[in-house]
N, C-alpha and C positions, 0 to 999 in steps of 0.2 A: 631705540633712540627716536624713531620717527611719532611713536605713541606718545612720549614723553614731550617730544617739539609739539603736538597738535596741543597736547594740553598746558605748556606755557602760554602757546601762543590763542590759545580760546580765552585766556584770563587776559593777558594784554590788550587785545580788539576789545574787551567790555570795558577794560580802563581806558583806553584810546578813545571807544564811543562816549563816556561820560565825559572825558577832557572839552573833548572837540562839541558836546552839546551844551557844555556850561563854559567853562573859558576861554577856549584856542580853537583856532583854523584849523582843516585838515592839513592844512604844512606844518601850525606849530604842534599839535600832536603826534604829528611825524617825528619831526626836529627835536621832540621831548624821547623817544624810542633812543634814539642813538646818542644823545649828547649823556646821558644818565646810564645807559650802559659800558659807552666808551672809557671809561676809568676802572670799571671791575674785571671787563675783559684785558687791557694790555696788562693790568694790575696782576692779573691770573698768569696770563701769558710770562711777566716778567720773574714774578716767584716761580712758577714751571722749569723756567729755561737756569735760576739760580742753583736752584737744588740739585735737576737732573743735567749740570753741564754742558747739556746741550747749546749749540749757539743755531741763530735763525736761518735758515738754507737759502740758496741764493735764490733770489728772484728775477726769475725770467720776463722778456720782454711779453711773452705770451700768459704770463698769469697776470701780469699788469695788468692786460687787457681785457682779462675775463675778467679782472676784478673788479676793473671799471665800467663795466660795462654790464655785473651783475650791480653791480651797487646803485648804479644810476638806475636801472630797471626796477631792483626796488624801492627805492625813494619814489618814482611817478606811482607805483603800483600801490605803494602803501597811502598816500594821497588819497588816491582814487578809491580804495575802500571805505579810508574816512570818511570821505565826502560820500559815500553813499551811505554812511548810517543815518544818514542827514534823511535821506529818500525813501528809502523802506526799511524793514525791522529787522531786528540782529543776524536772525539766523538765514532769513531768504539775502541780506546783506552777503555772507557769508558763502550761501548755497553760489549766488554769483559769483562770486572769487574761486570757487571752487572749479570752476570751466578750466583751471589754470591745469590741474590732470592731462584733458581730454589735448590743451593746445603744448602743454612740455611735451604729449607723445608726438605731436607734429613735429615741435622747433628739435625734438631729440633724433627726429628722423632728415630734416635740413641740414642741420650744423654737425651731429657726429654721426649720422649714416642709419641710424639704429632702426630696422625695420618694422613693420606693423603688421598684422597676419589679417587675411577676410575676414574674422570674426572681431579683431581690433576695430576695424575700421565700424562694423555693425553698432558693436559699443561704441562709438564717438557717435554715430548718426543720432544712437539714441540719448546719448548727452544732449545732443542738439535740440534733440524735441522738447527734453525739460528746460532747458533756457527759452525756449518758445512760449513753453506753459507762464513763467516766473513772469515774461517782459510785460506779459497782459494782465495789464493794471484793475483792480475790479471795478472801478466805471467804467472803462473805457470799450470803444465803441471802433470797430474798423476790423480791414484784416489784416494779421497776425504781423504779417510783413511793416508794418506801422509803428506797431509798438516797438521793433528795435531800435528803433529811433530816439526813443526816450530817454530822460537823463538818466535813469537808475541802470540802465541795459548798455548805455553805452559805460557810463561807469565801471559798471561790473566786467563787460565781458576786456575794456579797457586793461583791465588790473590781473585778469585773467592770462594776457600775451606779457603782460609784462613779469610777472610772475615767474611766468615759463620761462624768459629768457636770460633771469634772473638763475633760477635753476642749474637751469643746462648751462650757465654761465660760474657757477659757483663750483658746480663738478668741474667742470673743466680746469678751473684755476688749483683746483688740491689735486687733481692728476698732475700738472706741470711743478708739481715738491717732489716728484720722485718717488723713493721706496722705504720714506719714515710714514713710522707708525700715522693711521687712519685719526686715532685723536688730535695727536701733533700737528699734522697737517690741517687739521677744520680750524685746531687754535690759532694759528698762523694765516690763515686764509679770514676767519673772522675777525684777526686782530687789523688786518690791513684793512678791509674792507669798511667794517663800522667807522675808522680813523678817516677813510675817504670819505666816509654819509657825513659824518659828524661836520667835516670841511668845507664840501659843498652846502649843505643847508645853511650850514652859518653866514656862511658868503652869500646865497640868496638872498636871506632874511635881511642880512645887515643891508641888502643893496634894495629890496622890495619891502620891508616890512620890520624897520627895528624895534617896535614898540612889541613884536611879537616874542622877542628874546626875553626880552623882559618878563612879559605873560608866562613864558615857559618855566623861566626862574621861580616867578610868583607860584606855581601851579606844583613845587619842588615835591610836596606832601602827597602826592598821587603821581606826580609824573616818575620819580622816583622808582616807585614801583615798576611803572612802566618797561621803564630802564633794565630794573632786575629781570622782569619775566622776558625781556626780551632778551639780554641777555643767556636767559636757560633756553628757550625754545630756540633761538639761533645756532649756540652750539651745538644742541641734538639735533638740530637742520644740516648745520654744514659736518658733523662728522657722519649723517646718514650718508650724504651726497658721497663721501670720501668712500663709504664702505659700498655701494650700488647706483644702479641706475639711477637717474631724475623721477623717471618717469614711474619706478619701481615705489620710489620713496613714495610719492606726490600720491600715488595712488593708493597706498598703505594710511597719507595720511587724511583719508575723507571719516574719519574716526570725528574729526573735529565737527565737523556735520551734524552728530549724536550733543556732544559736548554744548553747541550753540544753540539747538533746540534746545539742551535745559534751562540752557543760558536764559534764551528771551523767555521763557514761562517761569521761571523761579524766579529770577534776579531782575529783570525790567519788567515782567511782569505785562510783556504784550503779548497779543492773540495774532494765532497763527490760521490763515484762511485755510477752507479747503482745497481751493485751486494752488495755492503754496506750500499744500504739504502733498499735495502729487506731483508737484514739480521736484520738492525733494528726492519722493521716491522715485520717479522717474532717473534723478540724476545720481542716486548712488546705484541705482541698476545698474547706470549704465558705467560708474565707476567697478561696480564687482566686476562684470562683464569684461573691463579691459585689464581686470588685474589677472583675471584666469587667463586673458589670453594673452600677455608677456611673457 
């Protein structure tokens, strides 16, 4: 599931980055993800629940809150990655989003206790250092400590907390469904979830930006898609969440890493430095590193 989610969601962010470089804002790109998926998932969800008799399980006041509180987390976080394809190139775009591993195994160790070994922690250090590598722009001039400052670094590592608490926020909410089936529980959790994005951004837009609704409508022939793949890579997100850890998942899914580098030299067709592709390396080291030691 979590192999399958990297690779809807590696085709999504390339439609998302052409959306947002030629038509819409990183909100209405956003806003294109869930308003175009929101029909085929309750759609799913309601022929699911017709055939197999099942009816919806009650919802607690505590999944509410994960749910609201993963959903809002990814709407700022998915923003923030748009807005950074804007800044640097697909895959160091990407590689940034990716810090989101190293900060779920934190927020996983605050919010549900889950603890980290000395050799965890090594692997996060040396996460760290490759986000050190990435934020040093190649003109740029100063020390290192400088460059976190910049739009791309703050973006990225931005979208990286929000991710994570997205995460560990989405687990949480398919634990509080109880003891149905691991798919069940993701459909149900996705279906509430996208229905809150779908709500809120609407309401943004329509109160900050309605001309952007419009754009997203217009943009239906690629957004569309959007919608679809987001749609697959969510459900193989939230029914990973359902069957393991956050942090397990999140870390299984740096596969997308591989995926985006093909991405920017096949398909955009941009070149990757060599100080960016030792930041790479550096940060799936130190993703193996923390997956051996979970």
């Amino acid at each position: 599931m979590t192999i399958a989610a990297a690779s809807f969601q590696t085709v999504r962010f390339m439609l998302q980055k052409m959306l947002a470089s030629v038509t819409l804002t990183p909100a209405g790109a956003t806003f294109s993800r869930f308003v175009y998926s929101a029909p085929f998932i309750l759609a799913g969800l309601a022929g699911y629940l017709m055939i197999s008799g099942q009816q919806v399980p009650a919802l607690t006041p505590g999944f509410g809150l994960f749910a609201l509180i993963g959903g809002l987390s990814q709407i700022l976080a998915t923003i923030c990655v748009v807005a950074l394809f804007k800044q640097r190139n697909f895959a160091v775009g990407i590689t940034f989003k990716k810090t989101e591993v190293i900060q779920t195994a934190i927020v996983g160790l605050l919010v549900l206790g889950d603890q980290i070994s000395n050799w965890g922690w090594a692997a996060i250090t040396l996460g760290l250092s490759a986000v050190l590598v990435l934020a040093k722009t190649p003109n740029s001039d100063g020390p290192w400590w400088q460059h976190l400052t910049n739009r791309a670094a703050r973006l990225g590592l931005g979208s990286g907390v929000l991710f994570a608490f997205s995460a560990v926020s989405y687990r949480g909410a398919s634990l509080q469904l109880g003891d149905f089936d691991p798919a069940f529980r993701a459909a149900v959790t996705l279906a509430v979830v996208v229905s809150l994005q779908t709500l809120m951004m609407l309401v943004w837009l329509g109160w900050r930006d309605k001309g952007e609704i419009a754009r997203v409508w217009a943009a239906r022939r690629v957004a569309i898609w959007v919608g679809l793949t987001s749609m697959g890579g969510s459900y193989c997100w939230f029914w990973a969440f359902s069957l393991q850890n956050a942090a397990y998942v999140k870390a299984l899914g740096q596969v997308e890493l591989i995926l985006s580098i093909l991405a920017t030299v096949l398909f955009f067709k941009e070149k990757i430095s060599f100080r960016e592709i030792m930041g790479i390396a550096l940060l799936v080291a130190s993703i193996l590193a923390l997956g051996l030691a979970m």
